[in-house]
PAZAPA-4460 file (N, C-alpha, C; in steps of 0.05 Angstrom, whole numbers, plus 32768, in hexadecimal, padded with zeros to 4 digits):
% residues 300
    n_x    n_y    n_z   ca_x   ca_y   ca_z    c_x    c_y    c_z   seq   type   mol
   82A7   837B   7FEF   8298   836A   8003   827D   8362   7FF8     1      X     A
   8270   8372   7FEE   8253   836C   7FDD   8250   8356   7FC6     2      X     A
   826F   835C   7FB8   8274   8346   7FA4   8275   8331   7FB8     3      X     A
   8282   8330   7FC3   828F   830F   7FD0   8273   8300   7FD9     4      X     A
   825F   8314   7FEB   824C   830B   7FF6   822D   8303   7FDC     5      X     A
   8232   8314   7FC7   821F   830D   7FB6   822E   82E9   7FA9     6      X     A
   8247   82E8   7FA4   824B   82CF   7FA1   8241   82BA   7FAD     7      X     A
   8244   82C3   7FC3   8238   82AD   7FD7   8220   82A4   7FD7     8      X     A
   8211   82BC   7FDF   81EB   82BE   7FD4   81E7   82A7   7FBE     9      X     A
   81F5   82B1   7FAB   81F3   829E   7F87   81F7   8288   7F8B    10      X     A
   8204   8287   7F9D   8218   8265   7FA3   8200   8252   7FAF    11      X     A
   81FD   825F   7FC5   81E2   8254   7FCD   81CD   824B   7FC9    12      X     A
   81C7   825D   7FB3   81AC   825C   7FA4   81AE   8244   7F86    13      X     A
   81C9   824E   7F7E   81C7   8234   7F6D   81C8   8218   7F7A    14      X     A
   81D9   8211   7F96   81DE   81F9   7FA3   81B5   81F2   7FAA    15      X     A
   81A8   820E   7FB6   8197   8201   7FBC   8181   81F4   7F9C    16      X     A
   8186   8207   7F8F   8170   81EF   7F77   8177   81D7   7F6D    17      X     A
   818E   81D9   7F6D   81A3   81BC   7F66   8197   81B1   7F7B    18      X     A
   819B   81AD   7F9A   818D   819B   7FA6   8178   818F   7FA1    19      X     A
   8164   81A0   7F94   8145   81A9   7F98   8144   8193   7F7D    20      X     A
   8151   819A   7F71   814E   818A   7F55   815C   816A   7F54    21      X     A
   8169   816A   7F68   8174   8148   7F6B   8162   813B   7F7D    22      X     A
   8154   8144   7F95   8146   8139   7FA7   8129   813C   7F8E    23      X     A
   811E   8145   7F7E   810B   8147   7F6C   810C   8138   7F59    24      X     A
   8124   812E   7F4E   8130   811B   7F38   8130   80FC   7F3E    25      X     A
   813F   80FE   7F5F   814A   80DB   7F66   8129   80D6   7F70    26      X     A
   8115   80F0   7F75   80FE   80E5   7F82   80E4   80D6   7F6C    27      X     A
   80EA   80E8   7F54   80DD   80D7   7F3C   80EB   80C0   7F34    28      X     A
   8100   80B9   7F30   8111   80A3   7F2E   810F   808E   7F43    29      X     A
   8105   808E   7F5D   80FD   807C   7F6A   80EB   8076   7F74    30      X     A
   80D3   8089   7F73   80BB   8084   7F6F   80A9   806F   7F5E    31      X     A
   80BC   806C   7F3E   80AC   8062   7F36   80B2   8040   7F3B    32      X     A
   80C2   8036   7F4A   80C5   801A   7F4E   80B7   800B   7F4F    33      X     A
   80AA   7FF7   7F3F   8092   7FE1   7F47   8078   7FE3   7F48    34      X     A
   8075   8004   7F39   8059   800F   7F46   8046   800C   7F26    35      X     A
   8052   800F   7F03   8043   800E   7EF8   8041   7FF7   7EF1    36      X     A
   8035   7FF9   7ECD   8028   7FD3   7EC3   8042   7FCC   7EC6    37      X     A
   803C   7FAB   7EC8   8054   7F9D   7EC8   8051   7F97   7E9C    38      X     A
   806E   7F9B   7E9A   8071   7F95   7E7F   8086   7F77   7E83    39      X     A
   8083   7F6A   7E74   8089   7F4D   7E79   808C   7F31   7E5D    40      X     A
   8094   7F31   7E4D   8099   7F24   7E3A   808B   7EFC   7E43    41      X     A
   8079   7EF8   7E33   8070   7EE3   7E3B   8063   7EDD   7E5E    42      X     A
   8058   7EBE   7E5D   8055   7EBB   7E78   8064   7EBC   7E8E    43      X     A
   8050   7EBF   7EA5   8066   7EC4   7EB5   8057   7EB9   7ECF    44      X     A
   8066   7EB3   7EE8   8059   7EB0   7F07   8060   7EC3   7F1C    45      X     A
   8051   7EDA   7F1B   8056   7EF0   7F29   8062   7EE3   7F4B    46      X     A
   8078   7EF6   7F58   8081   7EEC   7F6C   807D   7F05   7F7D    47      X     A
   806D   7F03   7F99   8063   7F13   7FB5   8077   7F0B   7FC6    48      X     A
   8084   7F19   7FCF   8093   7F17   7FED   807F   7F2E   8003    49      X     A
   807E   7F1A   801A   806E   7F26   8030   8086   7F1E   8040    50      X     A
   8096   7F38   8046   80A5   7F2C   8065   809F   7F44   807F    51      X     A
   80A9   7F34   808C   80AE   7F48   80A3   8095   7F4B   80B5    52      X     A
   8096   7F5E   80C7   8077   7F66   80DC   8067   7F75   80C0    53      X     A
   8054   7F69   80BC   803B   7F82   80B5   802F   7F96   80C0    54      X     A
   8035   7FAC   80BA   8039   7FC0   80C1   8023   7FD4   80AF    55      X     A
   8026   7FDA   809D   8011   7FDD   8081   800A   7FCA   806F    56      X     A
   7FFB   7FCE   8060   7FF3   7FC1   8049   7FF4   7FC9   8032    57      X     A
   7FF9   7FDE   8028   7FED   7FE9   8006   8002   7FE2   7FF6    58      X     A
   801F   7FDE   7FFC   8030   7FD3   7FEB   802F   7FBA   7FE6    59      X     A
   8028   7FAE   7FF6   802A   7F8F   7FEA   800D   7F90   7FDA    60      X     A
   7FF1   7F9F   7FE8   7FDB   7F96   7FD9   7FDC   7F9E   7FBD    61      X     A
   7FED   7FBC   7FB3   7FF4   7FC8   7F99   7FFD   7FAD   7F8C    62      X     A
   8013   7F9E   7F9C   8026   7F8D   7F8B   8001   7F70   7F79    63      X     A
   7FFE   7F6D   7F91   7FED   7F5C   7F81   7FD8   7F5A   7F77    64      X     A
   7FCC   7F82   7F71   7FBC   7F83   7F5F   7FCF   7F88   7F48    65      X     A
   7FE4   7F90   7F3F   7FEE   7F95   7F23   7FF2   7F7B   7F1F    66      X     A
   7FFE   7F60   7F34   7FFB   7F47   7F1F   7FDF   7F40   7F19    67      X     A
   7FD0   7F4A   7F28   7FB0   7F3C   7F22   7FA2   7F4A   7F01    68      X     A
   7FB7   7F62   7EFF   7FA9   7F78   7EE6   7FB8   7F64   7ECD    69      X     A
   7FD4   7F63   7ED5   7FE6   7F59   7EBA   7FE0   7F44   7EB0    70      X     A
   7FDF   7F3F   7E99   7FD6   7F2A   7E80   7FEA   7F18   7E81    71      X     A
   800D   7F1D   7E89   801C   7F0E   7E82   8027   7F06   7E9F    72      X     A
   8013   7F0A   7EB8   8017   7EF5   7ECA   7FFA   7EE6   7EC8    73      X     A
   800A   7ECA   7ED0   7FEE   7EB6   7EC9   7FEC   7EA7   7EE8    74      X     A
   8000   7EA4   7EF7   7FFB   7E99   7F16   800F   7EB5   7F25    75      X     A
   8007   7EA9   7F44   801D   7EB9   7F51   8025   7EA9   7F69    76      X     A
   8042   7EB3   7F75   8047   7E9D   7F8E   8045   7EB4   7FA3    77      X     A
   803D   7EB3   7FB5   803B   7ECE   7FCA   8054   7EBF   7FE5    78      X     A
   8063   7EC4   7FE2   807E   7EC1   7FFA   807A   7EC6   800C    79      X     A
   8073   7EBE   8025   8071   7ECB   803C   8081   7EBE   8056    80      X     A
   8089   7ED5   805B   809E   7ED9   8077   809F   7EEB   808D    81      X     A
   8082   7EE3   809B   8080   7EFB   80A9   806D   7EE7   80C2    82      X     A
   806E   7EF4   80E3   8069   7EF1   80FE   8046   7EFA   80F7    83      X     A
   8048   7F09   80E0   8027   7F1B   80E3   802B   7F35   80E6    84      X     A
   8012   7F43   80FA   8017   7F5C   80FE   7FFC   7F65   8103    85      X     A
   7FF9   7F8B   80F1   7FE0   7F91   80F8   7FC9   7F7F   80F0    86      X     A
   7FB0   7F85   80F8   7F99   7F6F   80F8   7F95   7F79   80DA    87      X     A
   7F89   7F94   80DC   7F7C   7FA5   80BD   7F93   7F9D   80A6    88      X     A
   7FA9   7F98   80B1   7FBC   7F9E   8090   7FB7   7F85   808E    89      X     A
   7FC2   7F6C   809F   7FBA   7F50   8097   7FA7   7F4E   8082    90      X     A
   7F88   7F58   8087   7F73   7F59   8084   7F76   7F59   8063    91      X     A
   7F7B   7F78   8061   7F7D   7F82   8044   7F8B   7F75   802E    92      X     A
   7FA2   7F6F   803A   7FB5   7F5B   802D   7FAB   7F3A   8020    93      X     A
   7F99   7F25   803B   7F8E   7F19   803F   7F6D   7F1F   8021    94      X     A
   7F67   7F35   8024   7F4D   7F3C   8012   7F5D   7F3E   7FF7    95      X     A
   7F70   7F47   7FEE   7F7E   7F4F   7FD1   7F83   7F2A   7FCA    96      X     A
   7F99   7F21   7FDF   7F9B   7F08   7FD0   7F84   7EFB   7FC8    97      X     A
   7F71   7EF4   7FD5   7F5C   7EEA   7FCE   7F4D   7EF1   7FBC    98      X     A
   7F45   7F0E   7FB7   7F47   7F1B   7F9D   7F4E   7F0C   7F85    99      X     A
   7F68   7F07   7F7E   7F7D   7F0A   7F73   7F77   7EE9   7F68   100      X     A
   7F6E   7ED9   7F78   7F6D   7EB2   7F7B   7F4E   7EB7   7F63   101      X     A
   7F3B   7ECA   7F75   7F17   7ECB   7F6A   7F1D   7ED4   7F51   102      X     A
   7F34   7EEA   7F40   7F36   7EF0   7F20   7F3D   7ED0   7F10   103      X     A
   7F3D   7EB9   7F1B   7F4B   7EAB   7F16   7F71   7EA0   7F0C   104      X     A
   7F79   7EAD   7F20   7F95   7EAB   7F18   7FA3   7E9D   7F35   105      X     A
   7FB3   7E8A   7F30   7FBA   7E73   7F3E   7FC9   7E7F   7F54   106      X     A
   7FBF   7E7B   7F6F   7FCE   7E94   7F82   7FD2   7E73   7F93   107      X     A
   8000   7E76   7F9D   8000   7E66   7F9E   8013   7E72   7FB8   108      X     A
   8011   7E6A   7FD9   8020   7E79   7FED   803B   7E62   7FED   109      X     A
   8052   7E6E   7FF5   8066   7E5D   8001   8073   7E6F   8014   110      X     A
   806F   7E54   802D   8077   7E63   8048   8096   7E64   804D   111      X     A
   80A1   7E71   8057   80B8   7E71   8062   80C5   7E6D   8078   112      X     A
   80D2   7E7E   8089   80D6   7E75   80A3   80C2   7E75   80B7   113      X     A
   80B1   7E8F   80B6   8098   7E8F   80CC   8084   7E9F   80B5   114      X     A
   806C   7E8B   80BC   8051   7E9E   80AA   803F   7E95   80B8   115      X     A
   803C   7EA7   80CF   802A   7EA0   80E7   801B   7EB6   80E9   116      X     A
   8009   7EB3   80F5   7FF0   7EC4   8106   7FE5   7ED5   80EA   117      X     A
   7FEF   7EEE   80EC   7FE6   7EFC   80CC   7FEE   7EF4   80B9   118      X     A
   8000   7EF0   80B9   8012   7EE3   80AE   8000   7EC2   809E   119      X     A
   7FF7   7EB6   80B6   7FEB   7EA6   80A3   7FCB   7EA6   8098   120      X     A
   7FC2   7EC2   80A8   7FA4   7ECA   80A2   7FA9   7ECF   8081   121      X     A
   7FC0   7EE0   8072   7FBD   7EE6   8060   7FCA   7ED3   8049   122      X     A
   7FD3   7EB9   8052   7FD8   7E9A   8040   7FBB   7E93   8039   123      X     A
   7FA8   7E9D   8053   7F8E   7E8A   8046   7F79   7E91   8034   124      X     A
   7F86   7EA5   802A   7F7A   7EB4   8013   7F88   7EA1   7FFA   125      X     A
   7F95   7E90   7FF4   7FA5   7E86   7FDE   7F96   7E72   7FD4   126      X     A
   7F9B   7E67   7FC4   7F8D   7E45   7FB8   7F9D   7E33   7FCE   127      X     A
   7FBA   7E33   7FC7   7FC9   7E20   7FCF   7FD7   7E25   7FE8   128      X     A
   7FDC   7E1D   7FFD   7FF6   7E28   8017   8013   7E0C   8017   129      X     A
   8023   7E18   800D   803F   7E06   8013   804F   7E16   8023   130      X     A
   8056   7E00   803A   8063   7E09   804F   8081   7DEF   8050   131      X     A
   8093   7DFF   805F   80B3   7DF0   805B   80A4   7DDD   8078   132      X     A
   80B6   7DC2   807B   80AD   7DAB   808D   80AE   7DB9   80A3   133      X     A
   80C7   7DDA   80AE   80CF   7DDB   80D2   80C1   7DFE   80C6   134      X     A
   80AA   7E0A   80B5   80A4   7E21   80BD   8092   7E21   80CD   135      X     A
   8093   7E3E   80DC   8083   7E46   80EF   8077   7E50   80E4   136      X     A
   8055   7E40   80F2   803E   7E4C   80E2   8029   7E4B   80F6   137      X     A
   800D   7E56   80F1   7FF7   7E4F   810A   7FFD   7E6E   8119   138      X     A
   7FF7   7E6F   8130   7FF6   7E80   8140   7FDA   7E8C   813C   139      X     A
   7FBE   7E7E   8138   7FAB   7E85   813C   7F9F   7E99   814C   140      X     A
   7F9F   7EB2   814C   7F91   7EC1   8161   7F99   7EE7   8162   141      X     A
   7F90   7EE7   8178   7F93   7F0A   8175   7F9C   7F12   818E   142      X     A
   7FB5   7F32   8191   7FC4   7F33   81A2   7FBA   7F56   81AF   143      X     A
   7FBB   7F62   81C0   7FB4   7F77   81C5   7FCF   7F7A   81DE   144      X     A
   7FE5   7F8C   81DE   7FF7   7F93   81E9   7FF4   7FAB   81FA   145      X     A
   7FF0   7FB3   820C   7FF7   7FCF   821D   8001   7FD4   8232   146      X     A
   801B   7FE4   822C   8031   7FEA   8242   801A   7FF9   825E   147      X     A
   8020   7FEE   8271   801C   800C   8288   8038   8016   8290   148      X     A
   8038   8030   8289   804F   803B   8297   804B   8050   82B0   149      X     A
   8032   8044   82C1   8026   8057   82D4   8040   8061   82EC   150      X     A
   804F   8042   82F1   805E   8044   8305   8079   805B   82FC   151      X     A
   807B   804B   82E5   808E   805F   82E0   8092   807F   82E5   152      X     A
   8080   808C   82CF   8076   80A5   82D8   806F   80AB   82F4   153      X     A
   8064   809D   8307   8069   80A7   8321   8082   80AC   8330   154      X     A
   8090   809B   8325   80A4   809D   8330   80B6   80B7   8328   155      X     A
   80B7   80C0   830D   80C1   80D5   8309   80B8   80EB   830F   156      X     A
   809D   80E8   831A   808D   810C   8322   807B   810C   830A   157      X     A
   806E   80FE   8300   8061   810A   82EB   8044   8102   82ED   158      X     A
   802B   8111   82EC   801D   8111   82E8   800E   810B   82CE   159      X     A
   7FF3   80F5   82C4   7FE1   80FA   82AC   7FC8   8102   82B0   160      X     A
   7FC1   8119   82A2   7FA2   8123   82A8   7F93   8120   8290   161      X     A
   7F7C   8110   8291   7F72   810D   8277   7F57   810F   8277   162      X     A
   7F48   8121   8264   7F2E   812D   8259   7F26   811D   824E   163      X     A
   7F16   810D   8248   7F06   80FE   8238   7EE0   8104   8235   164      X     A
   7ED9   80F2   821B   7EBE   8101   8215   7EA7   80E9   8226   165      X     A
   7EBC   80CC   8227   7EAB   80B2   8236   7EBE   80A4   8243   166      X     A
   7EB1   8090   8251   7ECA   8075   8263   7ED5   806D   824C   167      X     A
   7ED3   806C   823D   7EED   8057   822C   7EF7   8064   8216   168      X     A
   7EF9   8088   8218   7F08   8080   8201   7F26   8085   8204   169      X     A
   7F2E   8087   8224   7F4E   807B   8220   7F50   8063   822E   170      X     A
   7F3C   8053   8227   7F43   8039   822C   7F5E   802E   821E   171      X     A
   7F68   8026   822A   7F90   8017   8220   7FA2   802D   8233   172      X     A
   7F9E   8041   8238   7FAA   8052   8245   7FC2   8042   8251   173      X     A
   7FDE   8052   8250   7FFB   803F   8256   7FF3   804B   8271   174      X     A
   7FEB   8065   8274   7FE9   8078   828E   7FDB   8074   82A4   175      X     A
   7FCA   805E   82A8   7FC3   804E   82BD   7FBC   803A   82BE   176      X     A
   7FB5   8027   82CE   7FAA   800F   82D3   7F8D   800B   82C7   177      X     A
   7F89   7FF6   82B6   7F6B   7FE6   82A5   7F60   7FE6   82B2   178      X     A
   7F45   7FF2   82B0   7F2A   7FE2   82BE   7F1B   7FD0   82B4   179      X     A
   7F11   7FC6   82C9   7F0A   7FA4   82C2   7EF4   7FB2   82AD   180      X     A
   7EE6   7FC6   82AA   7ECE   7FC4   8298   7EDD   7FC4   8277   181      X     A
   7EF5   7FD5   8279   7F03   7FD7   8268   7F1B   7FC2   8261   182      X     A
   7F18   7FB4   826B   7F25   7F91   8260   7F14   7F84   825C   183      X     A
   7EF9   7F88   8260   7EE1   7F78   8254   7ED5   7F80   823D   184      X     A
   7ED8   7F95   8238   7ED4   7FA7   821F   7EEA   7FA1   820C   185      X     A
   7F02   7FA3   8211   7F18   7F93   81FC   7F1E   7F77   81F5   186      X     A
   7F0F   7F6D   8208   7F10   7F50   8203   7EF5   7F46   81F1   187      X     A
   7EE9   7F50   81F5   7ED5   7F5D   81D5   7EDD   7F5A   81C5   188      X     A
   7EEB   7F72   81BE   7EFD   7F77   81A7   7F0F   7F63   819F   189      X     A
   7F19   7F5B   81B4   7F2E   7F48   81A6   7F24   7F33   819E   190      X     A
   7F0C   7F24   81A8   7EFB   7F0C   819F   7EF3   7F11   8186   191      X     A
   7EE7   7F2A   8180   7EDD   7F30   816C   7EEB   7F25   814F   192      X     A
   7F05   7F31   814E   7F17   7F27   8133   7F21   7F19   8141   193      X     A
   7F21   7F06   8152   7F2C   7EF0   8159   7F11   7ED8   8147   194      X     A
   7EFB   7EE0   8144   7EE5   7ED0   8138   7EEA   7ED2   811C   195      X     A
   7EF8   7EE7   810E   7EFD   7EF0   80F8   7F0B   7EDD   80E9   196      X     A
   7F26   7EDA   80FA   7F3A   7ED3   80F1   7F35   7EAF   80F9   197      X     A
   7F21   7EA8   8104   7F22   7E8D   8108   7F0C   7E80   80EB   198      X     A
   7EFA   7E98   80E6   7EE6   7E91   80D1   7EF0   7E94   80B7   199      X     A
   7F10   7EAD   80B6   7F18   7EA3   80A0   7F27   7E8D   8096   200      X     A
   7F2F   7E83   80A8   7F3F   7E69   80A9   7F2D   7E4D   80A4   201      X     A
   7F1A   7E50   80AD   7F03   7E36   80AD   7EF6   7E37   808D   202      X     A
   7EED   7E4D   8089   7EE1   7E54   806D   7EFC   7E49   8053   203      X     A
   7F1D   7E58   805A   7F21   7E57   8041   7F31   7E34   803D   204      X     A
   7F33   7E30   805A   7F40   7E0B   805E   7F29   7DF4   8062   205      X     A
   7F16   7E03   805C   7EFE   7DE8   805A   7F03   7DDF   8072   206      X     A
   7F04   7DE6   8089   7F06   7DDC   80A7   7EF0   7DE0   80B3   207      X     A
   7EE4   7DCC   80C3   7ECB   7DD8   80D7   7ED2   7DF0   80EB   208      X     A
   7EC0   7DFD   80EE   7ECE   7E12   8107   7EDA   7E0E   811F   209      X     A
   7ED1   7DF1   812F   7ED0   7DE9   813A   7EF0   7DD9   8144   210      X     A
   7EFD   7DD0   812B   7F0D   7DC6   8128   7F2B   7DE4   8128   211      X     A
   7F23   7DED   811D   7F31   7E0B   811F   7F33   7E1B   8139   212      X     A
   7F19   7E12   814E   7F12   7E24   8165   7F2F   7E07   816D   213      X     A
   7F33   7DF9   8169   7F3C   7DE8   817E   7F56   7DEA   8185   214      X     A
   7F67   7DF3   816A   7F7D   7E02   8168   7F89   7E15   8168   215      X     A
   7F76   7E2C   8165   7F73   7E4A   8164   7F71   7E51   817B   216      X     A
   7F99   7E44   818B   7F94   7E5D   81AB   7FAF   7E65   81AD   217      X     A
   7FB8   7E69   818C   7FCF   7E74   818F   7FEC   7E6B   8191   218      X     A
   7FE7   7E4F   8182   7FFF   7E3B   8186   800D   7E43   8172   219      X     A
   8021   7E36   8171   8033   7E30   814F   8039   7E16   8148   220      X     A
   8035   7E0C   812E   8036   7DFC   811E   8051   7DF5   8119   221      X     A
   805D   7DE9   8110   8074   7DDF   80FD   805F   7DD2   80D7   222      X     A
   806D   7DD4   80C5   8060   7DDA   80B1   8056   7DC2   80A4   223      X     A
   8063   7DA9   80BA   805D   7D95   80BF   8040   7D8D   80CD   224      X     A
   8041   7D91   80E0   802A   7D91   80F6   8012   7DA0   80E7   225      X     A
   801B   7DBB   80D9   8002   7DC6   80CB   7FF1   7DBA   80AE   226      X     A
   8005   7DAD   80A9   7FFF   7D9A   808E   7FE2   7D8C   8098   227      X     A
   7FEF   7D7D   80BB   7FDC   7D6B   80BA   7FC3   7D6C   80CE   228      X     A
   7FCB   7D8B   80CB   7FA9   7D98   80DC   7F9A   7DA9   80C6   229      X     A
   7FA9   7D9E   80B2   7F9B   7DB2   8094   7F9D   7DCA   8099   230      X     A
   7FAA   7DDD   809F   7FB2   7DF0   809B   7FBE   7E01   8084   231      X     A
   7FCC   7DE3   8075   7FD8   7DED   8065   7FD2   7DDA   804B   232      X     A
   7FDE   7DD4   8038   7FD9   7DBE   8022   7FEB   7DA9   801B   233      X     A
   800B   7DBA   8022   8018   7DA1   8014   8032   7DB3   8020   234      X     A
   8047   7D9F   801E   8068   7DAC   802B   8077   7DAC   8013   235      X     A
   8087   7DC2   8013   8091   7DCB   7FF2   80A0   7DEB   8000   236      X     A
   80BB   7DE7   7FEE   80C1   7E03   7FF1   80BE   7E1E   7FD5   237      X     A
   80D4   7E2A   7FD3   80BC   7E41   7FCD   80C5   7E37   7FAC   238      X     A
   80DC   7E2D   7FA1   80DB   7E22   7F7D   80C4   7E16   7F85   239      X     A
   80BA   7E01   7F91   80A9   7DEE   7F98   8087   7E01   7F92   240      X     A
   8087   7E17   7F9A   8075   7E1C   7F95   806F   7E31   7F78   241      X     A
   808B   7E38   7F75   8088   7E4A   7F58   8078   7E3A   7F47   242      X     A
   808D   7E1B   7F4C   8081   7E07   7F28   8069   7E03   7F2A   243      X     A
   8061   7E00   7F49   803C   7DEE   7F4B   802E   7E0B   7F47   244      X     A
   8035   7E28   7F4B   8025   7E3E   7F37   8022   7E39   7F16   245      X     A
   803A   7E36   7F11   8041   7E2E   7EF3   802A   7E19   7EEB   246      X     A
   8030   7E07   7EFA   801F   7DEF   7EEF   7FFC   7DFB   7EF3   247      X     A
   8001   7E06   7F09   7FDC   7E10   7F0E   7FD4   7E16   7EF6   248      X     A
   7FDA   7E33   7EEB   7FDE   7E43   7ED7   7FDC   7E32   7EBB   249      X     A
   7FE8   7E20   7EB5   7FDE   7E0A   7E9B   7FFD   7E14   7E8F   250      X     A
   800F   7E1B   7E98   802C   7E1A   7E89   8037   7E0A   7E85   251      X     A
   8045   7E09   7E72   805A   7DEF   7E66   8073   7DFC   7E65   252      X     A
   808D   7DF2   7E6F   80A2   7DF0   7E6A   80A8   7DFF   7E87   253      X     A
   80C9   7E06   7E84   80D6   7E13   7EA4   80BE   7E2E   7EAD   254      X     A
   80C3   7E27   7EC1   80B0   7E4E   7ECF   80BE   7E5B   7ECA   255      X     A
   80B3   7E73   7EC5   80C0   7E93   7EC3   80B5   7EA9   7ED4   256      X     A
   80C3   7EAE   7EE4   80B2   7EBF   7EF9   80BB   7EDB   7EF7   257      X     A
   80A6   7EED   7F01   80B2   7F07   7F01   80A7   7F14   7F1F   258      X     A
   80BC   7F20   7F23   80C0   7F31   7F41   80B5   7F4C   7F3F   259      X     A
   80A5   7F66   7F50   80A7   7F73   7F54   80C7   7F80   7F5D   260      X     A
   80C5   7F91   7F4C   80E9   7FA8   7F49   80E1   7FAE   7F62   261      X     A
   80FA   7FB4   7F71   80FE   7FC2   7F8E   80FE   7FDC   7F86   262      X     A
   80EE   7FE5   7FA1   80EB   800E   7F9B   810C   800F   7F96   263      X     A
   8110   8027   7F88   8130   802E   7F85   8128   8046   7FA1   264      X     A
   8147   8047   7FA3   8146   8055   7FC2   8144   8075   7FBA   265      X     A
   813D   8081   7FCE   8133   80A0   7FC5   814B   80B6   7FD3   266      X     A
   814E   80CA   7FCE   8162   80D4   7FE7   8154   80DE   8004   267      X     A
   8141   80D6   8000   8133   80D7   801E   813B   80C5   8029   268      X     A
   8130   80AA   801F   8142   8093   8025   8154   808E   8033   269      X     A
   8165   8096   802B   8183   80A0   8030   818E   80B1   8042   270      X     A
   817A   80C6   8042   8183   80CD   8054   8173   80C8   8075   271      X     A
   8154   80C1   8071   8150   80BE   808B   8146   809C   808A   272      X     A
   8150   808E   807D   814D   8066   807A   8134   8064   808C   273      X     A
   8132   8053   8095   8117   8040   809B   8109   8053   80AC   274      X     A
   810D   8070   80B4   8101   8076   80C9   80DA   8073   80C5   275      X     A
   80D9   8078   80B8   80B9   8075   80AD   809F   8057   80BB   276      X     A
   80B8   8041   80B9   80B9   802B   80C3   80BE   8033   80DE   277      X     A
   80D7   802F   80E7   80CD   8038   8107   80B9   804B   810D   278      X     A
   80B1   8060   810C   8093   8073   8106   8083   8062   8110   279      X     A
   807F   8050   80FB   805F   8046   80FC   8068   802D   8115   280      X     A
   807E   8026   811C   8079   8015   8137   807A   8020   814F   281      X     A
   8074   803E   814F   8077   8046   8164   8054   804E   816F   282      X     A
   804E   803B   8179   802A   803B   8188   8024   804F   8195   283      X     A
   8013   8067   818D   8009   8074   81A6   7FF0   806D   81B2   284      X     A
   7FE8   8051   81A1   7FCE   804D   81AF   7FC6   8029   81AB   285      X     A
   7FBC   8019   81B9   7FC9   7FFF   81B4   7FBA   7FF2   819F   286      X     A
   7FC3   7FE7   818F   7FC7   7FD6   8177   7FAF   7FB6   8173   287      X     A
   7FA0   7FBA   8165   7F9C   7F9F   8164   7FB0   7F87   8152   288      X     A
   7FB7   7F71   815F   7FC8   7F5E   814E   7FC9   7F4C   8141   289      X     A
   7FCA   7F38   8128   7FCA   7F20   812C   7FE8   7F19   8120   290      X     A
   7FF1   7F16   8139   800C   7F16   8134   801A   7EF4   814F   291      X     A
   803E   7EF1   8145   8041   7EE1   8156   8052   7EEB   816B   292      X     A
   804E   7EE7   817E   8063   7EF0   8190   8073   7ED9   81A7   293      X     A
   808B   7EDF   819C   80A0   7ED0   81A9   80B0   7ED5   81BE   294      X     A
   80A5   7ED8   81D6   80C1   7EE2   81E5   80DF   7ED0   81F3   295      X     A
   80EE   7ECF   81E8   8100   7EC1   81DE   811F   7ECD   81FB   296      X     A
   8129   7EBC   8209   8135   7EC3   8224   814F   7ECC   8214   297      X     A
   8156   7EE4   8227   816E   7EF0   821A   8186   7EDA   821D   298      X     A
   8199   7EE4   820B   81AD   7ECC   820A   81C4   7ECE   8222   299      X     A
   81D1   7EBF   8232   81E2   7EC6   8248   81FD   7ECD   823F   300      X     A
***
């Protein structure tokens, strides 16, 4: 019986370092995806994809300081396909590209389906903005969301008791009803990078402010209509904008572009996929936005 059970023991113990050592192996093997110098044979027009809600920033801003470091990118096209999102990641994102334009290297955006609100705060960091004739673009402004779920919880029996050190600092609270001093206090806030995001738009489109206040209440554009409120520069899709990098850049002959490698997948990955992503959309406290929001009638 001692034999059989010391087998087991052994069995164990080798299965567990073998794990230990594959989850340690696939985790250096996919770690390193996209993260050191770019090595690259001749010129090249570095290519940014921004999709989706912004959510963080440091991956895409990584992505376009290593093209801003490399010798053998000479322009870049920054792709973007995204509603917006957080205000700060916009921000950061928005500060790298422009970065990236000030080393002198030809930073050239092409919009996609929607590159609105943050989405388009962080185009106006570029030299150039090309947008397709029917994208959604614009959405000038800033969004502040908060559920009350007061009724709810009453209704189930539940009580919230809350300690605080002053009046506002659970201001957003889902757990009861706003006070007016405390909607006057967020509407502060929200003006505040709402002035932000209108001054970066005037500054980097040579627009009066004025002209910007006039459209900056949160509309959307077609990429048409934004052409001709200067928003943007010129209508072109995204080859359209590789070659006019190319050409920025002083190149002769076809473009050659190079992509950031996709992370290789990890067995974390794998085994628990995007949860990390859901994570971070789950708010325990409300969000500032410059994002678009569509609410769109369910289908019958």
């Amino acid at each position: 019986m001692a034999k059989k059970s010391d087998w087991i023991i052994g069995g164990l113990i080798l299965f567990s370092i073998f794990f230990l050592i594959l989850i340690f192996g696939i985790g250096l093997w996919g770690g390193a995806g996209g993260e050191g110098k770019i090595r690259v044979g001749g010129s090249r027009v570095g290519v940014v994809e921004l999709k989706g809600i912004i959510l963080e920033s440091q991956r895409t801003v990584r992505q376009l300081k290593r093209m801003q470091e490399s010798d053998a990118i000479k322009a870049v096209v920054l792709r973007i396909d995204s509603p917006g999102g957080g205000v700060a990641a916009s921000q950061e994102i928005y500060d790298a590209v422009r970065k990236l334009r000030e080393s002198g290297k030809p930073v050239v955006v092409s919009m996609g389906s929607v590159a609105a609100s943050g989405g388009y705060y962080v185009a106006c960091g570029a030299d150039t903005i090309l947008a397709n004739p029917g994208t959604t673009t614009g959405s000038i402004g800033v969004i502040m969301e908060i559920p009350n779920v007061r009724g709810l919880l009453s209704k189930l029996g539940i009580k919230y008791n809350v300690i605080k050190s002053g009046k506002f600092k659970d201001t957003g609270s889902p757990f009861r009803e706003m006070r007016p001093e405390e909607r006057k206090y967020l509407q502060q806030f929200i003006d505040d990078a709402f002035q932000q995001f209108v001054s970066v738009v005037a500054e980097n489109r040579h627009l009066p402010k004025e002209k910007v206040l006039a459209i900056a209440d949160g509309r959307v554009f077609t990429g048409k209509q934004a052409l001709k409120l200067g928003l943007i520069d010129a209508l072109g899709n995204y080859q359209d904008a590789v070659e006019l990098a190319w050409k920025m850049a002083g190149l002769k002959g076809k473009p050659r572009i190079y992509r950031v490698p996709k992370r290789k997948l990890t067995i974390f990955d794998l085994i628990f996929g995007d949860l990390n992503e859901v994570l971070q959309k789950v708010e325990a406290t409300p969000s500032l936005k410059y994002q678009l929001k569509l609410d769109l009638p369910a289908s019958q």
